[in-house]
BAFI-427279 format. One record per residue (C-alpha): residue number from 1; x, y negated, z negated. Coordinates in steps of 0.001 Angstrom, whole numbers. Layout:
REM residues N
NODE   resi        c1        c2        c3
NODE    NUM         X         Y         Z
...
//
This chain:
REM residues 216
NODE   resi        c1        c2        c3
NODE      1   -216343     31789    157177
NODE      2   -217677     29187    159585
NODE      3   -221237     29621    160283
NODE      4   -222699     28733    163197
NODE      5   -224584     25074    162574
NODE      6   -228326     25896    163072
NODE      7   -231301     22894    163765
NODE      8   -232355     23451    159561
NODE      9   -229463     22958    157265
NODE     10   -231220     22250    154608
NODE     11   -232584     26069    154331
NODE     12   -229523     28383    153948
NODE     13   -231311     30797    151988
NODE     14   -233520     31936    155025
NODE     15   -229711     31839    157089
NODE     16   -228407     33572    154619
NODE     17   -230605     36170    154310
NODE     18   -230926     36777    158153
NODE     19   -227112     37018    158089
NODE     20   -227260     39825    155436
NODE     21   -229845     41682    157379
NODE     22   -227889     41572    160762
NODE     23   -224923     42677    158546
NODE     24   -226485     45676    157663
NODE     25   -228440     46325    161295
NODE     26   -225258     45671    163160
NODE     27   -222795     48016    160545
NODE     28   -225499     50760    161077
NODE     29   -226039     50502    164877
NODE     30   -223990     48500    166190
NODE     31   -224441     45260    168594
NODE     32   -225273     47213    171348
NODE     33   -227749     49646    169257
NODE     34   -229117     46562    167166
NODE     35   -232357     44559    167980
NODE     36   -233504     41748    167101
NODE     37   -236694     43036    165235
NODE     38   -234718     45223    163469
NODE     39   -232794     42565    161864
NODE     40   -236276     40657    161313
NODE     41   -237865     43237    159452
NODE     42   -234198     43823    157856
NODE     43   -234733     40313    156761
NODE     44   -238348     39723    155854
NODE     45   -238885     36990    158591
NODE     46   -240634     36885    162397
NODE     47   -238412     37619    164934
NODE     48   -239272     33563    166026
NODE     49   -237800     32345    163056
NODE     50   -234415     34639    164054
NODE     51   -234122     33156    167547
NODE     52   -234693     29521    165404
NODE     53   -231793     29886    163377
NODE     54   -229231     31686    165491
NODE     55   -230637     31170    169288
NODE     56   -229900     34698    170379
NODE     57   -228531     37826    169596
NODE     58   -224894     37201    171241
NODE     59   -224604     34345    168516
NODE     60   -226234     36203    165569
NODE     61   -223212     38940    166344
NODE     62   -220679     36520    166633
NODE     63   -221564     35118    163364
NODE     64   -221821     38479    161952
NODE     65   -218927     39783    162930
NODE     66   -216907     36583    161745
NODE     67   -218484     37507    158419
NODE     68   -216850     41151    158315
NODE     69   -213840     40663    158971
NODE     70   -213439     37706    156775
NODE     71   -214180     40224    153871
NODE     72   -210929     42062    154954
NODE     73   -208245     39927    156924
NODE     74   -207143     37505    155158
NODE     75   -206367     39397    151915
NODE     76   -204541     41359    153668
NODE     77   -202410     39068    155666
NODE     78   -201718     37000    152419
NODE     79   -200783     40013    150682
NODE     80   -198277     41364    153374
NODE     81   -197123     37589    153709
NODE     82   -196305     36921    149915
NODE     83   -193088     37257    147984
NODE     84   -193493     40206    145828
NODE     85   -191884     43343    146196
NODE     86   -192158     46120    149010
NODE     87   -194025     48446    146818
NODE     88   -196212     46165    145023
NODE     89   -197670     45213    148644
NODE     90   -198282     48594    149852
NODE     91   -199953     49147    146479
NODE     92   -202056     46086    146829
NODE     93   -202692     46780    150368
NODE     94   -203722     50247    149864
NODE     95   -206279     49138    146807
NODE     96   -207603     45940    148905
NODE     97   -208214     47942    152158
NODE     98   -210096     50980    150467
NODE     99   -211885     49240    147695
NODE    100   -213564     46856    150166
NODE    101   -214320     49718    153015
NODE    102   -216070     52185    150488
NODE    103   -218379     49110    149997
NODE    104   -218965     48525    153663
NODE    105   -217852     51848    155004
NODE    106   -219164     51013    158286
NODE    107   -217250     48231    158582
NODE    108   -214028     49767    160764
NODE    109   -216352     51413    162885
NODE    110   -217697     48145    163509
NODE    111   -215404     46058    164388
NODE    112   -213465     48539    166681
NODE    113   -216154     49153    168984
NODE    114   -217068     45180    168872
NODE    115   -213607     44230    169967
NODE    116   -213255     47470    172260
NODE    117   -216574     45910    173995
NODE    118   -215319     42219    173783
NODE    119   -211333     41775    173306
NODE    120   -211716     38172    173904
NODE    121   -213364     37783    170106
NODE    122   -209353     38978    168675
NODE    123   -208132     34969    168478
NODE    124   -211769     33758    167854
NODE    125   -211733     36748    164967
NODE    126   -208444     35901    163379
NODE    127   -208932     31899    163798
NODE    128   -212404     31608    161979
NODE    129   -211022     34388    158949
NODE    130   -207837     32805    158884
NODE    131   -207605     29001    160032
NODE    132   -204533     30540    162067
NODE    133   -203818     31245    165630
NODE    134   -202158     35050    166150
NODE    135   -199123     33267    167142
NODE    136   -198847     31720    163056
NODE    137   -200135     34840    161381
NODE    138   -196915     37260    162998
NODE    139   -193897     35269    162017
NODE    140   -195709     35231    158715
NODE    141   -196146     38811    157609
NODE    142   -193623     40062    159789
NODE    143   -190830     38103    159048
NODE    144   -190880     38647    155445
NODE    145   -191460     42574    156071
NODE    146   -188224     42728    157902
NODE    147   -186471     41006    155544
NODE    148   -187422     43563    152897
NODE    149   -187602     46372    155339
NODE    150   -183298     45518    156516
NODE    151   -182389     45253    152837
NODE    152   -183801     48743    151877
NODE    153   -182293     50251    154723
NODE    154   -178854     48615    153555
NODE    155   -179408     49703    150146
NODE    156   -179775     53380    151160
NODE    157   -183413     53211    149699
NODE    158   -185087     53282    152837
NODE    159   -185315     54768    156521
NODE    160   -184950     52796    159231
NODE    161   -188430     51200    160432
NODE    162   -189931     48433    162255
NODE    163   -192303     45729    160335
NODE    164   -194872     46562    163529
NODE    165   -194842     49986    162715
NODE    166   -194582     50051    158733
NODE    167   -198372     47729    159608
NODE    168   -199732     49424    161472
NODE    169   -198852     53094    159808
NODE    170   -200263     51584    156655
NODE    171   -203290     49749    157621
NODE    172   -204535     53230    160148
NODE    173   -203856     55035    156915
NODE    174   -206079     53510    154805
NODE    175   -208678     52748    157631
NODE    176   -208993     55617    159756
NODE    177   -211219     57808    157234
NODE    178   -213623     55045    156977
NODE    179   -213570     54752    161145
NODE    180   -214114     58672    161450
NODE    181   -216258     59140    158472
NODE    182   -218705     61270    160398
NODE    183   -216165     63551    161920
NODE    184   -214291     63819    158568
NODE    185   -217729     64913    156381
NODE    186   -218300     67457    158809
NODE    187   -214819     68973    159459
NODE    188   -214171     68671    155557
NODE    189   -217743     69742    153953
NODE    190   -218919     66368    152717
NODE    191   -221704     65001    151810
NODE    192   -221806     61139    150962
NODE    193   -220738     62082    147258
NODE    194   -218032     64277    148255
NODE    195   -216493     61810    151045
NODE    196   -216822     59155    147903
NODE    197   -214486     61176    145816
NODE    198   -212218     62057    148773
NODE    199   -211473     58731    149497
NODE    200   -211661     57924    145330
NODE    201   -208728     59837    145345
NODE    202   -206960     58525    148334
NODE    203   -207103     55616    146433
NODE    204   -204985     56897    143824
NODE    205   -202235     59130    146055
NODE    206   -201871     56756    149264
NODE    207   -199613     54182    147978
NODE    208   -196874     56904    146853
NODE    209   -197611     59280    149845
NODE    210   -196271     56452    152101
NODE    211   -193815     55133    149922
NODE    212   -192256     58504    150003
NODE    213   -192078     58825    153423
NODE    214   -190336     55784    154421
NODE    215   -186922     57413    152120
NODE    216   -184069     58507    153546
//
């Protein structure tokens, strides 16, 4: 991730630590909902020392938000990019996706409303987790997808589908519980231990529940 440069370089830990704190303020409330003296007592530092690090709280989100995403993207990306086989990537996928949003289950919530409220942040989002523009990360997971996705279809394995839509199917899948936690708890029975089993066992049954569906 590429932090914002601050005037002290020399003390990341105090950075570091304010980062972690707005992590957890802005995952709980939200930018909007967030304030600065939250994150401060969050942190264990004046709310003088925040605005001396990061300037305001526009550039303490921006920063923060890099920060999530980069704990999701790019794995993902890399593992619908590489050469393995169809099934091993929806596996991996599946596994990457849910093992790193039950630790930050927040996290979708997140960063849909932050890009809902600023859509201008998608490149900035995807060039500081990636190093690549939106224009180099399609041809590279989508290419390779629809090479795989033509020669199942030919092979009678598969139904006919799009590489856009086998993405997107799979990542809303494996996100959209974590995104409507609240409304899934309380339509469901839940409490936090429950939910954490739930989605324990999504774990386990996603992969093959959408593997299935995209046969003939």
């Amino acid at each position: 991730m590429k932090r914002l440069r601050t005037s002290a370089p020399r003390d990341r830990t105090t950075g570091d630590r304010i980062l972690d704190a707005a992590h957890a303020v802005f995952l709980r409330r939200g930018t909007a909902g967030a304030r600065m003296q939250d994150i401060a007592t969050e942190a264990g530092v004046n709310q003088a020392l925040l605005h001396y690090y990061f300037r305001s709280k526009d550039r303490l989100s921006k920063a923060v938000f890099h920060r999530a995403a980069a704990q999701l993207l790019p794995r993902v990306i890399e593992t619908m990019a590489a050469d393995i086989p169809l099934e091993e990537k929806v596996t991996r996928v599946v596994r990457i996706e849910i093992d790193r949003l039950s630790q930050t289950p927040y996290l979708p919530g997140y960063i849909i409303s932050e890009l809902h409220h600023h859509p201008d942040r998608v490149r900035q989002l995807i060039a500081a987790v990636t190093g690549l523009t939106p224009e180099d990360v399609r041809p590279r997971v989508l290419s390779g997808l629809r090479r795989q996705l033509e020669a199942g279809v030919k092979a009678r394995r598969l139904r006919r589908i799009t590489p856009e839509q086998f993405m997107v199917n799979l990542m809303s899948l494996c996100i959209f519980p974590f995104a409507a936690r609240p409304l899934i708890m309380a339509l469901l029975g839940l409490d936090a231990t429950g939910f954490d089993r739930f989605i324990e066992r999504r774990r386990d049954e996603l992969a093959a529940f959408f593997l299935a569906a995209l046969r003939p």
